[in-house]
N, CA, C and O atoms as a printed pandas DataFrame, in Angstrom:
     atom_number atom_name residue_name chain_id  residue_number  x_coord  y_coord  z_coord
0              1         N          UNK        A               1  119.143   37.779  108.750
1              2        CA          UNK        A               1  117.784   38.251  108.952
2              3         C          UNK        A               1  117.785   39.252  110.101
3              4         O          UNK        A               1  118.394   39.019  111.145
4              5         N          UNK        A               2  117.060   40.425  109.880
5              6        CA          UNK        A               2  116.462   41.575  111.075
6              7         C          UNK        A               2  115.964   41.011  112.376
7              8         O          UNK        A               2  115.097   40.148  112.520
8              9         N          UNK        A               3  116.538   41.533  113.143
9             10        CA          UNK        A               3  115.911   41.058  114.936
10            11         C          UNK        A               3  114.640   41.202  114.794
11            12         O          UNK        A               3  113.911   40.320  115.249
12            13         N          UNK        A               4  114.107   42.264  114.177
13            14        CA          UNK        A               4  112.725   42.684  114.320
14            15         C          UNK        A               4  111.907   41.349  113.651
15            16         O          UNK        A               4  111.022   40.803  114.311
16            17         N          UNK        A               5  112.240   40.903  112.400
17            18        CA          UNK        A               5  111.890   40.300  112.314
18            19         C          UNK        A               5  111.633   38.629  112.527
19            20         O          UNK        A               5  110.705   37.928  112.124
20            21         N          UNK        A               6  113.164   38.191  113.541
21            22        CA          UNK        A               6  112.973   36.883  114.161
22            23         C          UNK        A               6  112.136   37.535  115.438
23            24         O          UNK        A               6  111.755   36.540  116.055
24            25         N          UNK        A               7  111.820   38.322  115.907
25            26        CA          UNK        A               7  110.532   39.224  116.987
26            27         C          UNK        A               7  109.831   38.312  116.436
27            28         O          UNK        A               7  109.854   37.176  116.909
28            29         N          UNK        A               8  108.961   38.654  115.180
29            30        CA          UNK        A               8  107.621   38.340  114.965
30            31         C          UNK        A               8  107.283   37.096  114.763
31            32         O          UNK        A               8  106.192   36.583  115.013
32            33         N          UNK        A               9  108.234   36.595  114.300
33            34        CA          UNK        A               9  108.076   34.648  113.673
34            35         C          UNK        A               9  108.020   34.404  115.159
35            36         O          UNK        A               9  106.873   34.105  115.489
36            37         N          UNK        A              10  109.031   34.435  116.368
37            38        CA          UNK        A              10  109.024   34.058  117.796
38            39         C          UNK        A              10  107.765   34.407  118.236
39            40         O          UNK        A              10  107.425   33.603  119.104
40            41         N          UNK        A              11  107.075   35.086  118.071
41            42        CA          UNK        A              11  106.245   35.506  118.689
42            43         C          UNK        A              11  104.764   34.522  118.615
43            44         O          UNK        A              11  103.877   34.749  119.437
44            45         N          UNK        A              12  104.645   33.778  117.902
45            46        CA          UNK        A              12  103.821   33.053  117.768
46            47         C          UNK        A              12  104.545   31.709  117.786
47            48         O          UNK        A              12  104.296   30.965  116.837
48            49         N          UNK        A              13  105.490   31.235  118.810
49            50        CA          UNK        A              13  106.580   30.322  119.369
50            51         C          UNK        A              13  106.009   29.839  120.651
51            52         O          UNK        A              13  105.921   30.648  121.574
52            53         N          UNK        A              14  105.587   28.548  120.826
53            54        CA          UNK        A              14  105.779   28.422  122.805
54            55         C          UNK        A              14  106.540   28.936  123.338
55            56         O          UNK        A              14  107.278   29.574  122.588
56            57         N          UNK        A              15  106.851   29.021  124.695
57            58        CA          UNK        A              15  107.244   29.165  126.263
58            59         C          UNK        A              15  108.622   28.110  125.028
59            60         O          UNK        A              15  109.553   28.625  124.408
60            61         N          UNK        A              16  108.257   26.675  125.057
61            62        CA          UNK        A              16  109.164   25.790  125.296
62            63         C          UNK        A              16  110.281   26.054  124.201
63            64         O          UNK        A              16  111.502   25.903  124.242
64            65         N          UNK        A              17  109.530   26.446  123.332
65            66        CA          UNK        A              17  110.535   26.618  121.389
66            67         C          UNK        A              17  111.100   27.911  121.671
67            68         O          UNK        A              17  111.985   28.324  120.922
68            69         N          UNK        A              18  110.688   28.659  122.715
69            70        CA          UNK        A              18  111.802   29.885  122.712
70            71         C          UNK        A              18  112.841   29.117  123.809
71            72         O          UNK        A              18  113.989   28.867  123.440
72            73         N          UNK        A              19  112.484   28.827  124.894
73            74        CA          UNK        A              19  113.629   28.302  125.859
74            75         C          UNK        A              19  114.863   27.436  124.665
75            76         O          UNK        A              19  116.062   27.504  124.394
76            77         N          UNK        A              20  113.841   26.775  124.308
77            78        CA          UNK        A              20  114.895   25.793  123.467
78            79         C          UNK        A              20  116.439   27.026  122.269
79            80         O          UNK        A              20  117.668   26.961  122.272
80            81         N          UNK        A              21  115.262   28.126  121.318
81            82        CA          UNK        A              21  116.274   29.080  120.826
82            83         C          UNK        A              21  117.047   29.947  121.727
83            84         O          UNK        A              21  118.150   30.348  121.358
84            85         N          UNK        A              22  116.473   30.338  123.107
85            86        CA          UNK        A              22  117.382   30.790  123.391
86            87         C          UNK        A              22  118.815   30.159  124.092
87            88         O          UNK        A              22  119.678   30.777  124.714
88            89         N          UNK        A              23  118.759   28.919  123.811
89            90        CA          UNK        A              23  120.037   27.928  124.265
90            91         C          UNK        A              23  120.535   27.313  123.263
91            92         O          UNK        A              23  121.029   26.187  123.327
92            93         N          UNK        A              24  120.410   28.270  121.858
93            94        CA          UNK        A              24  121.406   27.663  120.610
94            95         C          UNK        A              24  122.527   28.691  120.612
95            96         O          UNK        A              24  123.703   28.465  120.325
96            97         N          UNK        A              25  121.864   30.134  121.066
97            98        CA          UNK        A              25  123.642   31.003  121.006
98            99         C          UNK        A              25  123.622   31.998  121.590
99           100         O          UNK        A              25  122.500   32.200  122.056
100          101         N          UNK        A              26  124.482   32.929  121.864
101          102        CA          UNK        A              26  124.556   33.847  122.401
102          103         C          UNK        A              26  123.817   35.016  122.064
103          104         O          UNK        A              26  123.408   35.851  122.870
104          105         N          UNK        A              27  123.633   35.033  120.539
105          106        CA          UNK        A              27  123.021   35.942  120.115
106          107         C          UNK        A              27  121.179   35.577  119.710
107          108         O          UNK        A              27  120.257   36.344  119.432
108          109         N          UNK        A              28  121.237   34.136  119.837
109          110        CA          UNK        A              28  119.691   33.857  120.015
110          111         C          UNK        A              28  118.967   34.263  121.526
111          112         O          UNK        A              28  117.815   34.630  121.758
112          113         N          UNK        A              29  120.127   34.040  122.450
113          114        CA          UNK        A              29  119.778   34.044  123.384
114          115         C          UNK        A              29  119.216   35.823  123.962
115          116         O          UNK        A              29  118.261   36.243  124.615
116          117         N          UNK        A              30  120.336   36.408  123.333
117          118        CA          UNK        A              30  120.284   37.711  123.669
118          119         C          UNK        A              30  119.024   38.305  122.581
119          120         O          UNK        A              30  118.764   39.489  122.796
120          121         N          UNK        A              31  118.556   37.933  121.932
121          122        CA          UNK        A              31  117.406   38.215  120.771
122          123         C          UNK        A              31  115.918   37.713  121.485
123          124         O          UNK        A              31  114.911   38.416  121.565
124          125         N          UNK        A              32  116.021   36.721  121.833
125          126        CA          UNK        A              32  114.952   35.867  122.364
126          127         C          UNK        A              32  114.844   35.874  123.878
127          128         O          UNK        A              32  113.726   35.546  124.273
128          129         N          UNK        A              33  115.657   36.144  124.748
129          130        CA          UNK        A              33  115.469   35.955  126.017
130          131         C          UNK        A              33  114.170   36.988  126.695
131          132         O          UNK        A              33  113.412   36.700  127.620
132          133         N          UNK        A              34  114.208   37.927  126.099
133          134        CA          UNK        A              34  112.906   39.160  126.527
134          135         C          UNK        A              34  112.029   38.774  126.092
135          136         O          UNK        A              34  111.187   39.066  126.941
136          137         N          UNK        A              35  111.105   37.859  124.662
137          138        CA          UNK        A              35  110.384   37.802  124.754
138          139         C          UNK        A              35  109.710   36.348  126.214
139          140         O          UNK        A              35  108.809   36.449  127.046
140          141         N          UNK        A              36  110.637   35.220  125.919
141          142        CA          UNK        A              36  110.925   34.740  126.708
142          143         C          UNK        A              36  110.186   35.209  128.069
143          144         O          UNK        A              36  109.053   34.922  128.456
144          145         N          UNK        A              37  111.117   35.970  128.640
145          146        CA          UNK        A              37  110.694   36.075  130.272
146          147         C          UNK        A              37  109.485   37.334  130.269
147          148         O          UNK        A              37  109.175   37.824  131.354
148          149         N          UNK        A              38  108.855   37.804  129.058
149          150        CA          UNK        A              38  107.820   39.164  129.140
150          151         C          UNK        A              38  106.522   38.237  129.906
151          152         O          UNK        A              38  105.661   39.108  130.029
152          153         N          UNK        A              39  106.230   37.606  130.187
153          154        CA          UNK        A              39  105.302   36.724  131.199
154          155         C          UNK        A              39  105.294   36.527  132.150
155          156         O          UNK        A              39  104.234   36.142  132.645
156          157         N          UNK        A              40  106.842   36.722  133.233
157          158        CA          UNK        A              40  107.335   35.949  134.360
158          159         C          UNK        A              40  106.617   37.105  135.180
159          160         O          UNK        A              40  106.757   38.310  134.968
160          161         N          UNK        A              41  105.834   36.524  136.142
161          162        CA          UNK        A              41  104.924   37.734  137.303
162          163         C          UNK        A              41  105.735   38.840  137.991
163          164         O          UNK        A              41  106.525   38.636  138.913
164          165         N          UNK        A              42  105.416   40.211  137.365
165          166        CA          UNK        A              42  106.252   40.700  138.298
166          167         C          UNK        A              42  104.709   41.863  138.883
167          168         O          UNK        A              42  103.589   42.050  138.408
168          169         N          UNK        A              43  105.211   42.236  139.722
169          170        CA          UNK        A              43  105.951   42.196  140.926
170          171         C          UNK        A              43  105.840   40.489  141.129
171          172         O          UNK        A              43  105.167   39.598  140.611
172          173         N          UNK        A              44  106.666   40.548  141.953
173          174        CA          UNK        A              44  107.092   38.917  142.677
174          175         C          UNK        A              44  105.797   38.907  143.357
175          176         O          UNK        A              44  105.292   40.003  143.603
176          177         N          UNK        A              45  104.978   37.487  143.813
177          178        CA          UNK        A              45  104.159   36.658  144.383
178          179         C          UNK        A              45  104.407   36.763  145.806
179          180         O          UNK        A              45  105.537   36.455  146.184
180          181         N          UNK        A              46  103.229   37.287  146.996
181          182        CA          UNK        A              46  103.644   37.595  147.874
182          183         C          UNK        A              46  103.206   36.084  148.624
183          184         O          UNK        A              46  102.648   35.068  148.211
184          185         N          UNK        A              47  103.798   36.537  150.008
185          186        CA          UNK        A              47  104.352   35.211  150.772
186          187         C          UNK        A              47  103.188   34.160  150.735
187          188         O          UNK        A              47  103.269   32.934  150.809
188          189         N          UNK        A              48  102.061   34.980  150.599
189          190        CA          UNK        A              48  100.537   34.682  151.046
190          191         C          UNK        A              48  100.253   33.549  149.777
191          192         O          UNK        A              48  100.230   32.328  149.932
192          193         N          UNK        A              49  100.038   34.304  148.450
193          194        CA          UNK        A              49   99.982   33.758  147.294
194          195         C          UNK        A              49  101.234   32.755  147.109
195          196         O          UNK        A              49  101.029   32.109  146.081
196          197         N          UNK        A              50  102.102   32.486  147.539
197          198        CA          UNK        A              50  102.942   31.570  147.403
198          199         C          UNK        A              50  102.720   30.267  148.079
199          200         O          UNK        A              50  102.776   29.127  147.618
200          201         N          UNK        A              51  102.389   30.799  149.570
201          202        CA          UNK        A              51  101.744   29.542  150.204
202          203         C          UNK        A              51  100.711   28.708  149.332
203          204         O          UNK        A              51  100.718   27.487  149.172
204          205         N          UNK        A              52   99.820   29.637  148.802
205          206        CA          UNK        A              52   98.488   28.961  148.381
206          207         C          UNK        A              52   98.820   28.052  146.931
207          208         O          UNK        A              52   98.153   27.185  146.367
208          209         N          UNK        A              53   99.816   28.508  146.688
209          210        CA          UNK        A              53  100.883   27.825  144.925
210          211         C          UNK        A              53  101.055   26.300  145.389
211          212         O          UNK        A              53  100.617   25.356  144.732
212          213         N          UNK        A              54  101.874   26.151  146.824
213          214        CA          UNK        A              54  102.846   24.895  147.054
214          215         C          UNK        A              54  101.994   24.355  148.502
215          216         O          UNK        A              54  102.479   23.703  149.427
216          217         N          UNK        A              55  100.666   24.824  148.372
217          218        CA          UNK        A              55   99.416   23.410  149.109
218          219         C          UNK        A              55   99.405   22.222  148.464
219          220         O          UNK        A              55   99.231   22.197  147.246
220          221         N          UNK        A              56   99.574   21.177  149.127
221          222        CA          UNK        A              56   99.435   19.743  149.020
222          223         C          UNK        A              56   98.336   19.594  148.549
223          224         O          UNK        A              56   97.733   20.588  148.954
224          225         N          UNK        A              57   97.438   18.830  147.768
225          226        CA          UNK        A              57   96.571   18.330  147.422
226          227         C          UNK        A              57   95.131   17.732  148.827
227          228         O          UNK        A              57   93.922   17.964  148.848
228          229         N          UNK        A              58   96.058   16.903  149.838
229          230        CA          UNK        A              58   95.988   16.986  151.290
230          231         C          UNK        A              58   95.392   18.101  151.513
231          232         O          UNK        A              58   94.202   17.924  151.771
232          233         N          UNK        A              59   95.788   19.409  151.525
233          234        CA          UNK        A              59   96.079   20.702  152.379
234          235         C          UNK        A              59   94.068   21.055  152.165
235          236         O          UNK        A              59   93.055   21.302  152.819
236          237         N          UNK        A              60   94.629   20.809  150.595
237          238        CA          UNK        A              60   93.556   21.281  150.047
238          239         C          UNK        A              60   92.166   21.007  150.249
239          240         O          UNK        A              60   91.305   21.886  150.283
240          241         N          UNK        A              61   91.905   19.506  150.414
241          242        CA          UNK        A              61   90.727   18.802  150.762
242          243         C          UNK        A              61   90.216   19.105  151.977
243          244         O          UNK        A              61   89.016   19.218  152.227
244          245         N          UNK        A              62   91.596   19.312  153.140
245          246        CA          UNK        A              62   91.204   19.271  154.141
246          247         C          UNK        A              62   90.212   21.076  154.486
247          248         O          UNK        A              62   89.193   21.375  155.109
248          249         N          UNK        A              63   90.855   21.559  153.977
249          250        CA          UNK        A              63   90.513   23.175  153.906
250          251         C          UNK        A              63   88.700   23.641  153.585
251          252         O          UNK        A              63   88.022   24.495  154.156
252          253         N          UNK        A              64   88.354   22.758  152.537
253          254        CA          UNK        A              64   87.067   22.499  151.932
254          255         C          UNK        A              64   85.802   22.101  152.777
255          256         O          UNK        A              64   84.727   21.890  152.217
């Protein structure tokens, strides 16, 4: 089958059912890994927004 077309079937795939294909082969991996990571935030999360990610629940109440 055409890359293009395991594209489109993946494409309507979770986050989790692509992680999972792209760890059956080399060539799933290399097929699937872009759609895969086309989500991951870029630019990177600055120091600020990172803090506010990994507040305690604690952090949080108290802040309010």
């Amino acid at each position: 089958m055409a890359p293009e077309l395991w594209m489109i079937i993946a494409s309507f795939a979770s986050r989790q059912s692509l992680a999972r294909l792209c760890s059956v082969s080399h060539r799933f991996h290399s097929t699937f890994s872009a759609l895969l990571y086309a989500n991951v935030v870029d630019p990177p999360l600055t120091s600020g927004q990172s803090a506010r990610l990994v507040r305690t629940p604690n952090d949080a109440q108290t802040n309010v």
